[in-house]
C-alpha positions in Angstrom: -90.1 0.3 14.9 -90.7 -1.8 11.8 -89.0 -1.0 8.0 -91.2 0.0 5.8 -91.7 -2.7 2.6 -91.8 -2.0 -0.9 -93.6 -3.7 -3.1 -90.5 -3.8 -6.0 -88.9 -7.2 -6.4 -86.5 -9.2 -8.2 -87.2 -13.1 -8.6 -84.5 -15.8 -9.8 -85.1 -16.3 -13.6 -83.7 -20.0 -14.9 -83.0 -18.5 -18.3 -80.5 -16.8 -17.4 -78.0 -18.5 -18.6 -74.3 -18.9 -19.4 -72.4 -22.1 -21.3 -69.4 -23.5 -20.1 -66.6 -26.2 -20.8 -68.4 -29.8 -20.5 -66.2 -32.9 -20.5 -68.5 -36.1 -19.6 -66.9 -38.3 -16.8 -64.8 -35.8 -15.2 -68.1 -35.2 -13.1 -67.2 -38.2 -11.4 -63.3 -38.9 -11.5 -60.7 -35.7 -13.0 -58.5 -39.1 -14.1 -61.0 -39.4 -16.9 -62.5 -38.2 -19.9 -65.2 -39.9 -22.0 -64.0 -37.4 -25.0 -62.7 -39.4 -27.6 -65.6 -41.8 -27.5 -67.8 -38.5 -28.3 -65.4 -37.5 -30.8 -65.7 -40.5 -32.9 -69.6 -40.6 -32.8 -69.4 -36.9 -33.9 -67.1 -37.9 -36.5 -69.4 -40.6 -37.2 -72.4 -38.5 -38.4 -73.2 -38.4 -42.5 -72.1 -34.9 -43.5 -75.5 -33.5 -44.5 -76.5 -34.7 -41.3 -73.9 -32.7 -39.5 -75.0 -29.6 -41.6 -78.3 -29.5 -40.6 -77.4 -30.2 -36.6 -74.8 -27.3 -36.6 -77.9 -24.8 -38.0 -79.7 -26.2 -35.7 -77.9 -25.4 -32.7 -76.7 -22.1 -34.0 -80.5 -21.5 -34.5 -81.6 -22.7 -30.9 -78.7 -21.0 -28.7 -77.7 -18.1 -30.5 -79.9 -15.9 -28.8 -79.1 -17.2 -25.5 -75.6 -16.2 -25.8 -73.6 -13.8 -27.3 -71.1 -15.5 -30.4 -72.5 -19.0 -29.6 -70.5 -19.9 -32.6 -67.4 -18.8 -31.6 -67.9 -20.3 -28.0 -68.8 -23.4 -30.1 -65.5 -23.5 -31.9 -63.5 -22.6 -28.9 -64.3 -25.7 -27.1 -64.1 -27.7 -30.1 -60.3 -26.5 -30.2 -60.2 -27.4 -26.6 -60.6 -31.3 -27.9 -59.5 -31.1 -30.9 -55.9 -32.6 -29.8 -57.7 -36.4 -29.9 -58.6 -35.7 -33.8 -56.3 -38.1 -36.1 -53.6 -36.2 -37.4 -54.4 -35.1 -40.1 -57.7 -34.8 -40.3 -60.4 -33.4 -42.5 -63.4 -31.5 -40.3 -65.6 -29.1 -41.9 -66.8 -25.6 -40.0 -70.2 -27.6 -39.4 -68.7 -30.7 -38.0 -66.4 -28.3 -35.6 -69.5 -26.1 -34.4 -71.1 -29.7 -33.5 -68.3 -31.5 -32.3 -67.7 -27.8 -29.9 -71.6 -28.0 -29.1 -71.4 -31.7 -27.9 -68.6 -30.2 -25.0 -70.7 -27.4 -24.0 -73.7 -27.2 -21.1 -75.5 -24.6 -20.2 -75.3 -23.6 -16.9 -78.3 -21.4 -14.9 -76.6 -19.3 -12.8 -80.0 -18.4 -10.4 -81.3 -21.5 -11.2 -81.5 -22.5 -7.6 -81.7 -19.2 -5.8 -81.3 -15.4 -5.8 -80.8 -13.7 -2.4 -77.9 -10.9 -0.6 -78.3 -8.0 -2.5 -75.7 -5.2 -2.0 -76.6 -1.6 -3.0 -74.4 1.5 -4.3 -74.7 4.3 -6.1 -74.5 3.6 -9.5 -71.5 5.4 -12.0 -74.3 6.7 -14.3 -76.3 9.1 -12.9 -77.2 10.4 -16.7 -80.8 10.8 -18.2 -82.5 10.8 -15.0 -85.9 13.0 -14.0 -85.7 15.3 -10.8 -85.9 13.0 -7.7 -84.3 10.0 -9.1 -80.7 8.7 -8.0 -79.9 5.3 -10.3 -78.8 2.6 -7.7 -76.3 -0.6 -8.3 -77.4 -3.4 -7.0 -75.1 -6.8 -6.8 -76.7 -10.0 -6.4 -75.2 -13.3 -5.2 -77.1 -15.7 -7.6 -77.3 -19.7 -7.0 -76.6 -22.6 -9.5 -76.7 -26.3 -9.8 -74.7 -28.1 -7.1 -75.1 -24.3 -4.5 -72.0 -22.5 -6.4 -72.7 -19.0 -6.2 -71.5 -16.2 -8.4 -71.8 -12.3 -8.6 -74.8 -11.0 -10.8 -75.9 -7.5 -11.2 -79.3 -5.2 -11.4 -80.5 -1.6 -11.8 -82.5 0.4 -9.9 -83.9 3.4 -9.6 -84.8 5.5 -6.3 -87.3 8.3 -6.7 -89.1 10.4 -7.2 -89.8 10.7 -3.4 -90.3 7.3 -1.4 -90.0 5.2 -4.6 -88.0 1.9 -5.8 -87.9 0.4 -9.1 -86.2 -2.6 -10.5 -84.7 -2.1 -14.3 -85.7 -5.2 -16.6 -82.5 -7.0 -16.6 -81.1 -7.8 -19.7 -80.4 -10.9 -21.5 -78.1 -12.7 -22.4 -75.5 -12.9 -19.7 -71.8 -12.2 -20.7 -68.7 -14.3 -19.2 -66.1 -11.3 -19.1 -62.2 -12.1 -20.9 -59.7 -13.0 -18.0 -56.4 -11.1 -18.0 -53.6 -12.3 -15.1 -53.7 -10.0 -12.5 -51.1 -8.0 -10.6 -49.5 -8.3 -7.2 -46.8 -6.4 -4.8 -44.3 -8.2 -3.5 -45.2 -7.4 -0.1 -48.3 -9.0 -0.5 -47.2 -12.2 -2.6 -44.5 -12.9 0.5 -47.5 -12.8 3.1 -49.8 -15.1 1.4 -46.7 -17.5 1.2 -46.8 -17.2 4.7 -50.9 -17.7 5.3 -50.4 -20.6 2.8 -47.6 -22.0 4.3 -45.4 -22.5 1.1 -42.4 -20.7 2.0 -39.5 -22.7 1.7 -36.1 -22.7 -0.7 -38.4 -22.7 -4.3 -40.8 -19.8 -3.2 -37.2 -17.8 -2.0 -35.6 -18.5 -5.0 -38.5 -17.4 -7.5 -39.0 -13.8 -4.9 -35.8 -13.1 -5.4 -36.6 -12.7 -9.7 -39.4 -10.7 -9.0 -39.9 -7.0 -9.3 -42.2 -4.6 -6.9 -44.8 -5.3 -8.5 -45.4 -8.8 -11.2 -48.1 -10.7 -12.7 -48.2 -14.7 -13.1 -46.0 -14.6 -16.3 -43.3 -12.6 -14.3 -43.5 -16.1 -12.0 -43.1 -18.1 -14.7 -40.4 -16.4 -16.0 -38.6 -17.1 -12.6 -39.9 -20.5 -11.9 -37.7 -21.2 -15.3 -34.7 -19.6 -13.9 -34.8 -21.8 -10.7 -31.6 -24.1 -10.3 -32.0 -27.6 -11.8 -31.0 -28.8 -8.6 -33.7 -27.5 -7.0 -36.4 -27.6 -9.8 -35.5 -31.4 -10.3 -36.4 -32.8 -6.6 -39.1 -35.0 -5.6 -41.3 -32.8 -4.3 -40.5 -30.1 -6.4 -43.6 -30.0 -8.5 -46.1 -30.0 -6.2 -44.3 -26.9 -4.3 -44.2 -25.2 -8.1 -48.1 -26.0 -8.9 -48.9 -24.3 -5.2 -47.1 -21.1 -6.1 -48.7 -20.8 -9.5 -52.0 -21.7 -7.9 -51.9 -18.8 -5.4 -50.2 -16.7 -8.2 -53.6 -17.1 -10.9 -55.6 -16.4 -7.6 -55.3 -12.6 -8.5 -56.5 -12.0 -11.7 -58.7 -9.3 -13.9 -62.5 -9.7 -15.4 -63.1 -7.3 -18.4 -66.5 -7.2 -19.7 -67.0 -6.2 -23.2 -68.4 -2.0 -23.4 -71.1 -3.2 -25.0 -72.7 -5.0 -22.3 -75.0 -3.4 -19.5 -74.8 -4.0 -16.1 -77.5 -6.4 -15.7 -76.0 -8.7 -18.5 -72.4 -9.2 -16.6 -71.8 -12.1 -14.0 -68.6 -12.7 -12.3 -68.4 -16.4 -12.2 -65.5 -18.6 -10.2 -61.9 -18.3 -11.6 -59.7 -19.0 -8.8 -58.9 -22.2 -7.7 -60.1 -21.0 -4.0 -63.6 -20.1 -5.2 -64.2 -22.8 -7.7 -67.3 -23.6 -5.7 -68.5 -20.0 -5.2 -68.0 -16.3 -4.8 -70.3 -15.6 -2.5 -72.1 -12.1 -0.6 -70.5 -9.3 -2.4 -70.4 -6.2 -0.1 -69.9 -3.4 -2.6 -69.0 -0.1 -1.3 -68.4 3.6 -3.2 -64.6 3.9 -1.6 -62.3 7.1 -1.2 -58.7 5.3 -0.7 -55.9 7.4 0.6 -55.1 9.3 -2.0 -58.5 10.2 -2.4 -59.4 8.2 -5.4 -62.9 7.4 -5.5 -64.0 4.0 -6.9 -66.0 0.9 -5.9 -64.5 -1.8 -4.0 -66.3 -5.1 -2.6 -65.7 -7.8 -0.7 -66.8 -11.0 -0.9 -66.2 -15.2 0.3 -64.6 -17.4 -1.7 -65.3 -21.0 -1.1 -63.7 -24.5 -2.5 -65.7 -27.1 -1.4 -63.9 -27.0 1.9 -62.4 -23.8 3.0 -63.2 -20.1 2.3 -61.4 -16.7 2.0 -62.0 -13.0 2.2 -61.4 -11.8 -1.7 -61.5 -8.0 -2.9 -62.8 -6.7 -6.0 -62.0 -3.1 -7.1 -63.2 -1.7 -10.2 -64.1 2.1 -11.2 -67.0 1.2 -13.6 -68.3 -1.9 -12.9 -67.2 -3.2 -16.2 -63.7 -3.6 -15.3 -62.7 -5.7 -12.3 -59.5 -6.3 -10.5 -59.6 -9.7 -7.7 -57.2 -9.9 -5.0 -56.6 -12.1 -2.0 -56.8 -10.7 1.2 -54.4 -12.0 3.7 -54.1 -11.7 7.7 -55.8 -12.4 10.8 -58.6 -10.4 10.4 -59.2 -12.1 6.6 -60.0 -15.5 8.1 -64.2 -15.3 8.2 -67.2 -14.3 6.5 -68.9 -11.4 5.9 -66.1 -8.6 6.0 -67.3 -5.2 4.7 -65.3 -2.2 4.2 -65.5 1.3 5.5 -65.8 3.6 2.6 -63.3 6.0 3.6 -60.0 5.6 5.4 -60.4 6.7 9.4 -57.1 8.0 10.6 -54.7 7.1 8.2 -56.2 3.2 8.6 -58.5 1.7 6.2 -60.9 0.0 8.1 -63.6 -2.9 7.7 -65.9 -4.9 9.6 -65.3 -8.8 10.1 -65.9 -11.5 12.4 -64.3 -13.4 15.2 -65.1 -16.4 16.6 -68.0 -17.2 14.2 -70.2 -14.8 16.0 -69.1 -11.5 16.9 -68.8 -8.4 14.7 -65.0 -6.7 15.1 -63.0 -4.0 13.3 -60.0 -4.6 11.3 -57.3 -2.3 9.8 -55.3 -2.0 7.2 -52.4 0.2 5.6 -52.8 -1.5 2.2 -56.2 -2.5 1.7 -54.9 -5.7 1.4 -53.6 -7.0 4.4 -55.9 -6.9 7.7 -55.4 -7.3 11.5 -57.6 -7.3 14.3 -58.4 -4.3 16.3 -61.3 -5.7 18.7 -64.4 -6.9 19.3 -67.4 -4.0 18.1 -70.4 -6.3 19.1 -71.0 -9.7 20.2 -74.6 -11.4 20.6 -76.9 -9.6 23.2 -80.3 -10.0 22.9 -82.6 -13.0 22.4 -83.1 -12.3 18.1 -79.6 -12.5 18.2 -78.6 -15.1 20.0 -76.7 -17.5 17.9 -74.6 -15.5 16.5 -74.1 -11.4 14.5 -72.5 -9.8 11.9 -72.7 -7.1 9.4 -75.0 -6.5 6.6 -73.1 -4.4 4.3 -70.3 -1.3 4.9 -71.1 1.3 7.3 -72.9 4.3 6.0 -71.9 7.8 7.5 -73.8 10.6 8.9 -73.1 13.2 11.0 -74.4 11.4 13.5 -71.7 8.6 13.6 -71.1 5.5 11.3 -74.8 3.3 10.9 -74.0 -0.5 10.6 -76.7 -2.7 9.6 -76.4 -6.2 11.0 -77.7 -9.4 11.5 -79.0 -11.3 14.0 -79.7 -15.2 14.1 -81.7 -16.4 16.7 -83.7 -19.6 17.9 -84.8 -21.9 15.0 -81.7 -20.3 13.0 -84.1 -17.3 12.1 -82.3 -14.2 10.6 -83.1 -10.6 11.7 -82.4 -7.2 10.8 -80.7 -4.4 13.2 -78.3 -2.0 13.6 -75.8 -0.3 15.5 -74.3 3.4 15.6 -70.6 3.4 15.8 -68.1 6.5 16.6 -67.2 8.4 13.8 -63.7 9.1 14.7 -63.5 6.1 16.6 -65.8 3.2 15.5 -64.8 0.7 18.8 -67.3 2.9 20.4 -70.5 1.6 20.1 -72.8 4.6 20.5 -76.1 2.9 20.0 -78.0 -0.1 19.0 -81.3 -2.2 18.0 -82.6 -3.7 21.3 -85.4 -5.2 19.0 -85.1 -5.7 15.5 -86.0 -3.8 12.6 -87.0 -6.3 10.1 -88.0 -10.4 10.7 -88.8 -13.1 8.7 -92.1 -13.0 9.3 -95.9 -14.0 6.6 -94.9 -13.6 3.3 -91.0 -13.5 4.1 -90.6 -16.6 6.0 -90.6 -19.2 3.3 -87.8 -20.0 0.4 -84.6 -21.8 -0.6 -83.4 -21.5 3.2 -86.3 -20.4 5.2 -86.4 -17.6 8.3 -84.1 -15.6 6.4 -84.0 -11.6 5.7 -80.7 -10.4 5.2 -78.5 -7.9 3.3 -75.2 -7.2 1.9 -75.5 -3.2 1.9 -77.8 -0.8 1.5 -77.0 3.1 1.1 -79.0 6.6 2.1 -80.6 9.1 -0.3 -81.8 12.1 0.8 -82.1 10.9 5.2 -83.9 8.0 3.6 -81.9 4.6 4.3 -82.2 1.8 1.7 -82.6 -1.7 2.3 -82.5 -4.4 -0.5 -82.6 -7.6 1.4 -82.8 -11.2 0.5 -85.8 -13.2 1.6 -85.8 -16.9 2.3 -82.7 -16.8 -0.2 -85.0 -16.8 -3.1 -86.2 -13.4 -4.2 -84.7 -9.7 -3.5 -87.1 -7.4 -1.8 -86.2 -3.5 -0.5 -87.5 -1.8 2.7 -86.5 1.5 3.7 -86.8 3.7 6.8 -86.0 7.4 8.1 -82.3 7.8 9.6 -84.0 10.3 12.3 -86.7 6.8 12.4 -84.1 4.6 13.1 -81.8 7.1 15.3 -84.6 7.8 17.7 -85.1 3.8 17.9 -81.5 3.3 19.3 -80.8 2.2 22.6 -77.0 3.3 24.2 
């Protein structure tokens, strides 16, 4: 049994684009700036000179991002601290002394691949047939960071799927400080290993529930004998560090979907969010929202993060925390299963296992699901996305990596009430990176981050070779009849 392919797909676009704080030389060395040096030359320039360059730049950005003069004067501001005191700077000179700290950065400029797929919020202005379908995307930049992008599509009517024109220009959301519980704080002191007599003293000012400003508030109430050691400071800098990992991304209502990226904020993901899993979730009070999970990565180690939002405007990230938060690819259930929330994850680098949770937030191992049989998978598994439930039991799409590192598609057909049980799987897969799939960024690759049913038809966007997003689809009867026990 093959999926059937669509002929809809997305390709990376380089003008999507968002600007960002530049500050030449700290590309090489954080110790130094080459700021006041620029500063001076802007300075420098004749003042009808400086007039004609800030229209000009005004003229040439502004339709690549929204406010480009404000974003201009905010980094100005950012440098303005190495101006002489006083100092006389008109609102042309600041737009091009703000411009000369500011680079563009394309955030698919390198690739655009591991498309995850939910139902999207709106469901308005649709004709009979047609369900409108979320899509997140895990876009690539200069130097492989990754961040979290977002289409439309549209299902219907009958075997039919159709990418919405994204939308330019990309937003940056506002960042707010996020919220944690004190249960949670105290067990990613624990994973981090900073608890010791600073992180006691600043729990014991904190409330049930605090943001980063409730820490500071305590961090300034620490003893001086204590605050004033040797190695006080760096202990301080690691709790506010894992403090400011949680925060909140609030896009502006005027922005569609396609126009909002989710770009690194954390310390622990400054070189990448990457594979969103996104998932319509029921929690246990029977909330419905969207929750995804996705990798965070530094340059050297990465970490499980959540993101919960209920319009896909508005997102909250948290840390994730445990033994079964440790790996890649974790994907949530969408309901909880006994009282437990569950999710997928991985053990050992190759094996797909279950973890559970009573929070959501911190996750322990409950064994192995499936570890590599077959020869397409022989390397290593894992999931492709959240499990999607029939009546039938849960369907898990996975992946496979075989000889020459080549990625496959297959599945497997877990237990409803109890998904250890492995009722079925693919003995051969569904999908390969085969002809016109083979080639890209990373070649041999298909692959997926979550795909969802409409009307006994499952949906597959998958990414191929890590440079365009293409969608198959098959028959849940198709692909029941195809499993083995």
């Amino acid at each position: 049994m093959t999926a059937r392919i669509h002929t809809a797909e997305l390709s990376a676009q380089p003008d999507r684009v968002i600007a960002q704080l530049f500050l030449p030389g700290e590309e090489w060395s954080a110790e130094h700036s080459r700021a006041g040096e620029i500063i001076a030359r802007v300075m420098a320039i004749p003042a009808d000179r400086a007039d004609e360059l800030a229209a000009e730049l005004t003229r040439d950005f502004g339709s690549r991002h929204p406010d480009v003069r404000s974003l201009f004067l905010e980094n100005a501001d950012v440098v303005s601290s190495r101006l002489a005191d006083p100092v006389d700077i008109s609102a042309a000179r600041r737009l091009v002394l703000g411009a000369s700290f500011t680079a563009e950065y394309a955030v698919e400029g390198a690739a655009l691949c591991n498309p995850s797929a939910i139902e999207h919020p709106d469901q308005t202005g649709l004709a009979p047939g047609q369900h409108r379908v979320a899509v997140a995307l895990r876009s690539i930049g200069e130097g492989h960071r990754s961040c979290i992008e977002f289409a439309e599509a549209i299902i219907g009517p009958g075997r039919r799927w159709t990418f919405v024109e994204r939308t330019h220009p990309l937003w940056r959301p506002r960042i707010d400080e996020g919220d944690w519980s004190i249960v949670h704080f105290r067990a990613a002191l624990e994973e981090e290993g900073i608890v010791n007599e600073i992180s006691h003293n600043v729990l014991q000012g904190l409330p049930d529930r605090f943001t980063a400003s409730d820490v500071e508030t305590s961090i300034s109430s620490l003893p001086r004998a204590l605050s004033r050691r040797a190695d006080s400071a760096r202990h301080i800098e690691a709790l506010r560090e894992l403090t400011n990992s949680v925060y909140r991304a609030v896009f502006s209502p005027e922005t569609s979907l396609s126009q909002r990226v989710l770009t690194p904020v954390a310390a622990e993901e400054r070189h990448g969010m990457e594979d969103a899993r996104f998932v319509r979730f029921t929690d246990l009070a029977g909330t419905t929202h969207y929750r995804g999970t996705y990798t965070a990565y530094d340059g050297r180690n990465i970490a499980p993060r959540l993101i919960i939002t209920s319009d896909l405007r508005e997102f909250d990230i948290h840390r994730l925390t445990g033994d079964a938060a440790q790996d890649k690819g974790m994907a949530l259930f969408p309901r909880p299963v006994d009282g437990r929330y569950l999710a997928l994850s991985r053990t050992g680098g190759e094996n797909i296992s279950l973890a559970e949770s009573h929070d959501g937030v911190i996750w322990n191992q409950a064994g192995i699901v499936h570890a590599p049989a077959e020869a397409w998978e022989i390397v290593q598994t894992g999931n492709c996305g959240p499990p999607l439930e029939t009546p039938h039991g849960w369907i898990v799409l996975v992946h496979g990596v075989g000889p020459m590192r080549r990625y496959s598609l297959g599945a497997l057909l877990l237990d409803l009430d109890d998904p250890t049980i492995v009722l079925g799987r693919t003995a051969t897969p569904i999908l390969q990176p085969v002809d016109d799939r083979r080639d890209g960024y990373v070649p041999n690759v298909v692959y997926s981050c979550g795909g969802l049913i409409v009307d006994d038809v499952i949906w597959i966007p998958i990414g191929i070779g890590d440079s365009r997003i293409g969608v198959c689809s098959m028959e849940v009867d198709e692909l029941l009849a195809h499993l083995v026990p």
